[in-house]
Each structure stands twice: as C-alpha cells, then as structure tokens.
N, C-alpha and C positions, 0 to 999 in steps of 0.2 A: 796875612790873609790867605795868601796860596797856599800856606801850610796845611794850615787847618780843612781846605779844600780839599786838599790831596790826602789828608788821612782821612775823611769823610768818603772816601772814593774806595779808598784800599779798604777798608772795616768791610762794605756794602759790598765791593767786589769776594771778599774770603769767606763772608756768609754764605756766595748765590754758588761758592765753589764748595762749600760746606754741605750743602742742600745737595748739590749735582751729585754727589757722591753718596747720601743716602738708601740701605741696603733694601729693596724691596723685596715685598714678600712672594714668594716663589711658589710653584705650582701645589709643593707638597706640603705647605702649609695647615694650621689646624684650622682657618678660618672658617665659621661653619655660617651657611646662608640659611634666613629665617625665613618662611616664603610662607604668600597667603595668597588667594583667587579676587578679583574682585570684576564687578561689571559696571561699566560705565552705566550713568541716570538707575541705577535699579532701586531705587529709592520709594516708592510708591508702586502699587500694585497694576501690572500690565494692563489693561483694555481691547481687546482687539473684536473687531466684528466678525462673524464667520466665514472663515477663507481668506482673512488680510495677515497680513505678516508683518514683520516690524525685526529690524536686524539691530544687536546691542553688540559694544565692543569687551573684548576678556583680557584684563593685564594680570599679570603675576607681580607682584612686591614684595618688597623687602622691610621687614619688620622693624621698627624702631632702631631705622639704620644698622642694621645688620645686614652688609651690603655684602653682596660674593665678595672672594680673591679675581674671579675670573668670570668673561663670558659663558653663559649658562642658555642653554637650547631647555625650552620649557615646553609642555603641554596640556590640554587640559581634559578632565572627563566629566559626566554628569556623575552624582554622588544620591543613588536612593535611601541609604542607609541611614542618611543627615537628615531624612523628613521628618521620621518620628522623634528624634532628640530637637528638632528645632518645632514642633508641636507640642512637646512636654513644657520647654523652654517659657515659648510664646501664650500657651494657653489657645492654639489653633487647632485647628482640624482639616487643615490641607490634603492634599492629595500630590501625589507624587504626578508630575507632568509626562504625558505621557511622550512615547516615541516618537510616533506621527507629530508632533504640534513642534519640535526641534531640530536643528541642526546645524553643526559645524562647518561653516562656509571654510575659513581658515583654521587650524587647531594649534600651529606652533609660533610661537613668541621670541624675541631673544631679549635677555634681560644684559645688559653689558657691565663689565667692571667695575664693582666700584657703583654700579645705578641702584636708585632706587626704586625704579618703575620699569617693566618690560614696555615694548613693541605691541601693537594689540593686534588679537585673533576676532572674529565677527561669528556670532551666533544667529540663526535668524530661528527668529517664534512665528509660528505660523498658527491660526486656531482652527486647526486641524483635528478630531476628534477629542472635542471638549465637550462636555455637559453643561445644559443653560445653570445655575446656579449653584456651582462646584466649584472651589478656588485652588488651585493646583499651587505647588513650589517647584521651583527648577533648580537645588544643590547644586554646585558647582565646585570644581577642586582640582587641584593641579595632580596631574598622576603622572608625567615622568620629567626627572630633569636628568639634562646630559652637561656635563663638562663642571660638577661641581665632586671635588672630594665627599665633601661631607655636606648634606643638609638637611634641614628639619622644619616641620610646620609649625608656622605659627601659633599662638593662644585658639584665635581665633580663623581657622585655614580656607572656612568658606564662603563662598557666595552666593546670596537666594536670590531668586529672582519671584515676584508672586503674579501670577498670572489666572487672568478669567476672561472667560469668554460675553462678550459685550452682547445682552440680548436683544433682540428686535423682534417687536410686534410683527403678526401680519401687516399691519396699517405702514409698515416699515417699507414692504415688499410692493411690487405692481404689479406680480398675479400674471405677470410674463415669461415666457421659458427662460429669458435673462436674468430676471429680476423674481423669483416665487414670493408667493408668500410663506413666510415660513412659520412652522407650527410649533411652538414651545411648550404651552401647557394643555390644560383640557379646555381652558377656556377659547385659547386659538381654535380648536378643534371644535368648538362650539359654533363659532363666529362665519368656518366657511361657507353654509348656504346662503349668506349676505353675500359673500365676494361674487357669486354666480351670475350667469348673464348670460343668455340665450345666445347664439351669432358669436362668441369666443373662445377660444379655450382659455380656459383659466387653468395655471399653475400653483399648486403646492407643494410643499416641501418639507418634511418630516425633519426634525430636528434633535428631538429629547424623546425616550420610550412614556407612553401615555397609559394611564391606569384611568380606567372609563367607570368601574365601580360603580354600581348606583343610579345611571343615567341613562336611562331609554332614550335611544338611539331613534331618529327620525331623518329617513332614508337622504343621499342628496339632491337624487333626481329622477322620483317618484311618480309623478306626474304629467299627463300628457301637453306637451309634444315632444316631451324625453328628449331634449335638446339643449341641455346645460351640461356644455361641453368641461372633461375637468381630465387636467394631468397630475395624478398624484406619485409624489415620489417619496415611498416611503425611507429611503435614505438608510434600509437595515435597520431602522428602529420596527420597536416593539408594542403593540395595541395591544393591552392585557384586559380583560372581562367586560368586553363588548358585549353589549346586550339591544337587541331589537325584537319588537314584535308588533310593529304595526300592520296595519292589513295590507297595504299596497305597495307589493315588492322586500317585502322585509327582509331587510340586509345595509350592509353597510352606505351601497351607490345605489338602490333603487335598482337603473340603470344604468350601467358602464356605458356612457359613451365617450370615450376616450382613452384613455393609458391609467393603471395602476400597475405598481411595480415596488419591487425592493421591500417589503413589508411583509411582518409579520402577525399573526393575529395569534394568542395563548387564551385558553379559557373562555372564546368566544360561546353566546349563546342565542342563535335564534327561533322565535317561536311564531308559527301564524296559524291561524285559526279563519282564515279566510279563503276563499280561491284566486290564491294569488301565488305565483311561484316566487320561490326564496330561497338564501344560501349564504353562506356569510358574508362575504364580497356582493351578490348581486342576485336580485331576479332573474335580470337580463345581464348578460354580456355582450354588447350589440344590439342592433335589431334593424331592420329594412333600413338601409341606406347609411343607417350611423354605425359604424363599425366600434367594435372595442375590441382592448389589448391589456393580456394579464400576464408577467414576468416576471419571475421568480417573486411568486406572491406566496404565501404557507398559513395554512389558516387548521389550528385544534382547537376544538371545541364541540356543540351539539348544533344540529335544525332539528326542530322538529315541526311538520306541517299537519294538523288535526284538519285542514279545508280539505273540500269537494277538488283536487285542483293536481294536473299532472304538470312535473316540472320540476325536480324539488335537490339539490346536489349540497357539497359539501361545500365548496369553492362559488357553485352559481345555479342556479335553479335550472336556467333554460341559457343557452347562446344563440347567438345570430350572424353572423359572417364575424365571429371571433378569432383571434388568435391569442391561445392558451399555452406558453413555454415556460419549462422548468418552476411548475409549482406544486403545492404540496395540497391536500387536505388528511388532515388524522380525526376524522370524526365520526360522531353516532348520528348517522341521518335516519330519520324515521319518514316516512307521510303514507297515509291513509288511500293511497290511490296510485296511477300506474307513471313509470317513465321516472324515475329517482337512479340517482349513482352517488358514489361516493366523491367525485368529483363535478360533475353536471348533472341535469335530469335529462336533459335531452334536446340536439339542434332542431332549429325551425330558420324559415325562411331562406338563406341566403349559406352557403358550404364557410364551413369552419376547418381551423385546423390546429390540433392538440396536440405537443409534443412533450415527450423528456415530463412528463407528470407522474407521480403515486402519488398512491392511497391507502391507507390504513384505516382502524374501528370495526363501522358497522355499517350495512346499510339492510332495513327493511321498511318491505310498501307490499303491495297488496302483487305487482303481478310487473314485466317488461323493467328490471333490475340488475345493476350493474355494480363492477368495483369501481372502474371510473364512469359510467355511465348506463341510464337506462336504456337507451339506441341512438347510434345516428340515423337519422330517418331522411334528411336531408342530402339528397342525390349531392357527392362532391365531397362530403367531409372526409377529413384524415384522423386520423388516431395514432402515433406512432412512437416506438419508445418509451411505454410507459410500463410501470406497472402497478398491483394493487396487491393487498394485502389483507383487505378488508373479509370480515366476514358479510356473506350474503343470502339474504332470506327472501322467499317470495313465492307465491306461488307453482309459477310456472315461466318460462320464457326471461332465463337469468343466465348471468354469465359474470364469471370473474371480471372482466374487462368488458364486455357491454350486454346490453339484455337484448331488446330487439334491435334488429337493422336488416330490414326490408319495407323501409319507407311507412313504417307504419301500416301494411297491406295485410289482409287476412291470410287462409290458408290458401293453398295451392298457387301461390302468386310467388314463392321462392325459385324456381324452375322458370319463371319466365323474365322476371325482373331484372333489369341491371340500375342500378343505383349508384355503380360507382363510387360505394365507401371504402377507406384503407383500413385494415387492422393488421399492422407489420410491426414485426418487430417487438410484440408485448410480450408479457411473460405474466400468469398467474400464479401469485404466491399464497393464496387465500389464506385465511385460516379456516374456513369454509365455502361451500358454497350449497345451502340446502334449497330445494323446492320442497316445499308444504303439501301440493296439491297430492289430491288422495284418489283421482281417475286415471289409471292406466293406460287408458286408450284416448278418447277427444280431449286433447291439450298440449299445447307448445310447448316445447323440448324447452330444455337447459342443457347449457355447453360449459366447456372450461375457461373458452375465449370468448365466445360470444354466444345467447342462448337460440336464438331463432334467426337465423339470416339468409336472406339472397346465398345461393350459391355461385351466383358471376360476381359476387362481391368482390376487391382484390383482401383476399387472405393468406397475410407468407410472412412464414419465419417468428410465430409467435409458439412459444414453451408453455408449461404448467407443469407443478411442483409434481416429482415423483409419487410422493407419498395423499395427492391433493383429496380432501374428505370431502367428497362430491356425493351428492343423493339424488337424482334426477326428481323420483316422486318417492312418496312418503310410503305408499302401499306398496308397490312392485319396482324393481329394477329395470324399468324399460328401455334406459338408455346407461350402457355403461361405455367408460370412459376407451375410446383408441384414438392410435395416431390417424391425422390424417395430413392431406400433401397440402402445398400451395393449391391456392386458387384466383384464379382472374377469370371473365368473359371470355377467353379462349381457350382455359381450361377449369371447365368448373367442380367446384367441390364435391368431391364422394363423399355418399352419406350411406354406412353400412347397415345402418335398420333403417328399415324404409316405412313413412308412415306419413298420415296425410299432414300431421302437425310438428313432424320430427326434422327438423334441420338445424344440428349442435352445426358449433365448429369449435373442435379439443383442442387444437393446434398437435403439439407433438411433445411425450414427456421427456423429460428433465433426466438426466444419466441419474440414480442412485449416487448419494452424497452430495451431489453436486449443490453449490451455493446460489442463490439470487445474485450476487456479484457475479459469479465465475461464469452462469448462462449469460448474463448482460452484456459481462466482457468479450464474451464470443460472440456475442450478437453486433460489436463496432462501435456501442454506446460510445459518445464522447466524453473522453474523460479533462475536459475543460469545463463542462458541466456537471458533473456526477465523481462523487469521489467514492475511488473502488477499495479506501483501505479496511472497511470492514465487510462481515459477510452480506450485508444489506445495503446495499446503495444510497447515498445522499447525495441532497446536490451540495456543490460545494459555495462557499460564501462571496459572495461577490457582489459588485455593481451591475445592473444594467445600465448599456447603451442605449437612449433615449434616441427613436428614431425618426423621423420628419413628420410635422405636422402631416393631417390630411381630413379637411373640412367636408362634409358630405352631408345630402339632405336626406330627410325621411322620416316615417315615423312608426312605432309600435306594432308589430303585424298583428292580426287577428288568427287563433289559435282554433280552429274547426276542430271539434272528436266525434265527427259522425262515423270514424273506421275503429271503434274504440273495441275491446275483445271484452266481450260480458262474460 
C-alpha cells in the first residue's frame, strides 16, 4: 500500500516540476491583442433633464479571448466619423453629440496580462447644448495603446452611447429665477401670458430656436397697470418671423417691465396703425417707477407705424428709466410722425442709459430722427459707445445718432438749457443721412451726431465717417459738415453758422481710410463685448449675467405734445 502511495506522489510531484519549467512567451512575441471600447449600462437610450448629468464607466476588452502577452496602458476618444456608418447601419438619423454635453473625468485604463477586461475610465454626459427633440450618438474608441507589440481592432471596435435631452413643459418649471419655465415649442411660447401675475416676477427661459410663422403676436403686458413683472432669458436662441400688430403697444412685451436678454429676433415684423408706440421687443421699455432692462438682445426685421403717434424705434418705441447694453436692431423703421430711431423713438420720464448698441437699415418719419434714436429729451440720459449705420431720412432735426436733444424745447432754448444728456463716444457710419426739407432759413438743423441740441449738452469724443453723404436741406446747403470740440456746461459747443434753428453737433471726422473698427478701437471700446476681427464691429457671443431682482411701483406716464414743432 505504501508503494503505490509513494509513486502516486512522485508522478504528481514530476508533473508540478514539468509545469514549473514551462517556456513563457516573452516581450517579443507575435501575440497580437484584439481590442474593442465598450460602456458600462449603454444599452437603452440616455434621458437627461436640462443641466443634469449622469457619468458612465469606459473599459477596453479583449476580443474572443484574444488576450495581450503583456500589460497594456490604453485610452480612449470620442469617434464622429462612426455616426454616419452607424445611421446607414441602424436606419437612424442621430446627430453627433456635441462638445459641451461630454467629458473625460478619467481617460486611461490598464488592461493586465493575460485579462480580458480593462480598469475603467468615467465619462460624464451632461445636457448641456442639446436640442428638445434631437437624439444625438456619442462613438467611442480606443485611440492609443502603450505597451503592446502589435494590436488591432476588433470586428466590431466601438461604443454608442444614444442620448436625448428629456423635455419639460413650462407646467414643469415654477416661474422662479431657480426654477423658469422653460420654453420648448411655440405652443410654450403661447402659454406664457397664463403664467403672469401682477406682484412677481415671473421667469422664463428659452430653450429650442422658435419659428412664430403665421401667429399674430399679442403683446405680454399691454395693459394698464403694466405691472406683469417678467424675466425673459433668451438662452442665445432664435425667434424667427415674429409678427405683431395690435394697437396697444405692438411688439413683443407691450411693456418691459423687467429683464430681457440673450435673444435673438430674425425676420421680425411689426405693424400699428394706431397711436401707440412700438418696436419689436416693446412699446415701452420701463416706465415711471417699473424699470426695464435689455442685454444683448438683437432684433432684424421691420416696424412700421401708419398712427398719429410719436415714439416709434427698432429695438423699442419709447424708454423709461431703462437700461439698454449691447444690443442690436438691423431694421427698416418707418412712422408717419416725429421722435423715431433706429433703436428707440425717444426717453420720457425718468434718465435711461444706452450703451455698446448699433444700428443698421433705415429709419424714416416725418421730422426729430435718429440712427439710434429720435432724442433724448429726458434731463440725465446717456448714450454711449454705440454706433449706427442706418440710413436716415426726415425732414429736418436728424442726426446719425440722435435727432433732437434739448428736452424737446423749441427755438432759442439751446443756449440756455442744460439737460444733462451724454453723447460720448459714438461714431456715425451712415449710409446716409438726408433732410428733405426744402426752406433754408426757419428750420432745425441736422448734424452727423445729433441734429438739434443743447449746447451745454456733455458731447465728447464722438467721430463720423470721412466720406459721410450728409444733405442738411434738400434746396440749399445751409449747414455743411465741420469738426467741432467737446462740449459740457462749462464749455459749451461752437456752432460755426449761426442761426436761430441751427445747432448740429458733427462730432469730428474720421482719418481717410480709416475703418469703424479701427475709430472704435481708439475710442477704448471693450473688447469683451465687441469683437474687433472685422472692419465692422459686432458684439461677440455670449451669456449675460442676470442681475438682482429689483421690485418697484408705478405706472405708465402720460405723454404731453403741447411743445410739438409744426
């Protein structure tokens, strides 16, 4: 019996010494690793709500045991090339996931000797510039491996991940600066004058670009006591063929009493046939005690106002203790009566302040016209940084950048007036700027910067195009174009033809060749808002900062034209 034990022992023992001595295979081996991507749960298509994220893990494998010789340092990249062969494939129409909505927390892996599964790397998806009903793919694929001689991809080498962004209703949202509602289709867009509520501000939030096509627009907050407080955040989406023409405030908010911002309007068209002021974005911007705020808002399209009715802009009819930064209008404004710009018609009430805006098109009206505005008339407003482009037609009392600004006061009232408006820092680039009128003697000037103003106005450091096709009046040459200095209250503006209705201010011309960019940039412009890579100024693309609440009472001021110029 011991026999047989003890050769039982030695057999079992010359095996494990048989084994031990087994030649492994060495660095320089032919072993070639098959390698494929894959991601943890990617099995059913992503969900995420707007701004939520959700992190997945990424291993590298080894094909049908096709295992390395050796530890292998792997990594991984996204693959856009893979969407449309995995769309042919599937019979989809995905979209390739964008930048923003991705990224590699970890990116390297080690996949060990002999393993069939790496280490995992973590992706996180964030839905971050998604479109509401778009389904994206996220390819995945290994793009470097270290520590193998030789390797090669799998059959099949990638990984999809299919992702979409989870929509939410307004009814989704509470209408809070935490919580907006957010605006997906046209039918959301429909819905918000329900959400409104006298006593709060209500928040929106732009979501998807919106095609308004076909839908007469009725205003948000129209009617008196113009205290349906509203914060719209257009989020850099797009309102494409906005159309209003109701009589009461035609335009988009009626009145702004609150914030708009981040939006864009294309193809906009408003029409009013009443006396009421209008303008794409708003009648009013503000008004006695309710303040409003417009920021980087850009709006092309038409107004056209056929009413008895002064007030009438590109961007807003009339302001009220507004504040107007970095926005645009490219539009053809027309109205039938006085105080129209290509930007505003003109402050009332309470001192505004307008910065970092142009303006392109057109703007004609009967008489006090401007490229961004018809006057400030309201002791305190500023203007500054901006410029216009616009062609300008009018009677008389017109100016690239504003028409009148002497408080709306007749003649001989420029010489004594101080009104305290700012014109700094503008620059007219017209394509024009004609007066019509056909009496050489009793009638208001037209200027290159502004047509009729105070001369204790503060006016400094505003340009106009070398070549600029200025016509004062239609019959005689009464005012031709010169430089002239700063002016403030303590040193007021020379006026070199002297006459009872004559007070331009030209500002001072532009060097020969010289660009709109190239004056701008010597003027300080910011170039965190304005991008100077062409010869034209733009603003550049961005967010606003959303700035503190601020609730205030009041309501609609009443617009007296007993100093009106017949």
């Amino acid at each position: 019996m011991k026999k047989y034990i003890f050769t039982i022992f030695f057999c079992t023992l010359l095996l494990m010494t048989l084994s031990s001595c087994k030649q492994e295979p060495d660095s320089g081996s032919d072993m070639v690793a098959t390698l494929y991507a894959g991601i943890d749960g990617a099995g059913s298509t992503l969900e995420l709500l707007p701004g939520r994220s959700k992190t997945f893990g990424v291993r590298a494998y080894a094909d049908n045991g096709k295992v390395p010789g050796q530890t292998l340092t792997i990594s991984f990249k996204s693959d856009p090339d893979a969407v449309a062969a995995y769309n042919a494939a599937k019979g989809t129409q995905y979209q390739m996931c964008p930048g923003s909505a991705y990224e590699f927390i970890s990116n390297s892996v080690m996949l060990p000797r002999y393993g069939a599964a790496s280490s995992t790397a973590k992706i996180k998806i964030t839905a971050v510039g998604l479109e509401d009903s778009v389904t994206y793919l996220l390819p995945i694929c290994i793009d470097e491996v270290v520590g193998a001689d030789k390797w090669e991809s799998a059959a099949n080498p990638t990984a999809f991940l299919v992702i979409k962004q989870q929509y939410v209703s307004p009814e989704g949202g509470a209408g809070t600066k935490d919580d907006p509602y957010n605006l997906y289709t046209l039918s959301d867009m429909l819905s918000m004058s329900d959400k409104l509520e006298e006593g709060n501000m209500i928040y929106f939030r732009l979501m998807n670009d919106i095609d308004m096509q076909g839908i007469p627009w009725v205003p948000l907050n129209f009617a008196q006591p113009y205290k349906l407080q509203i914060d719209f955040n257009g989020n850099n989406h797009t309102i494409s063929n906005f159309y209003c023409n109701t009589p009461n405030y035609a335009s988009f908010f009626g009145v702004l009493y609150g914030r708009c911002y981040d939006v864009n309007f294309t193809n906009a068209v408003v029409e009013c046939e009443s006396a009421s002021a209008c303008g794409v974005l708003g009648g009013y911007c503000g008004t006695t005690g309710l303040p409003g705020e417009a920021r980087n808002c850009h709006v092309q399209g038409s107004v056209t106002s056929t009413g008895s009715v002064n007030g009438v802009g590109g961007l807003f009819g009339r302001i009220n203790g507004a504040t107007i930064v970095g926005c645009s209008a490219d539009c053809d404004v027309y109205a039938n009566k006085n105080y129209v710009g290509g930007l505003f018609g003109y402050d009332a009430g309470n001192p505004s302040t307008v910065s970092d805006c142009w303006t392109a098109g057109s703007v004609k009206a009967q008489q006090r016209v401007g490229g961004i505005t018809g006057g400030p008339i309201t002791p305190g407003t500023k203007i500054y940084n901006c410029y216009s482009r616009s062609a300008v037609e009018a009677a008389f009392a017109i100016g690239g950048i504003a028409g009148h600004c002497n408080q709306d006061q007749k003649a001989g009232t420029p010489e004594e007036s101080s009104p305290n408006n700012v014109i700094d820092k503008c620059i007219a680039w017209n394509t024009y700027i004609h007066a019509t009128n056909t009496d050489s003697d009793a009638h208001y000037s037209s200027g290159a910067i502004a047509g009729f103003t105070s001369i204790k106005n503060y006016l400094s450091d505003c340009y106009r195009r070398a070549d600029l096709d200025f016509q004062e009046c239609a019959s005689a040459s009464f005012n031709v174009l010169y430089n002239q200095e700063n002016a403030s209250p303590a040193a007021p503006l020379s006026i070199a033809v002297q006459g009872q209705y004559n007070y331009p201010y030209h500002g001072k011309a532009a060097k020969e060749g010289a660009t709109l960019t190239s004056v701008a940039r010597s003027l300080g412009w910011s170039d965190t808002i304005w991008d100077f890579s062409g010869d034209i100024p733009v603003h550049k693309v961005g967010k606003t900062v959303n700035p503190d609440d601020q609730d205030v009472d009041g309501q609609l001021p009443d617009f007296f034209e007993e100093n009106e110029i017949n």
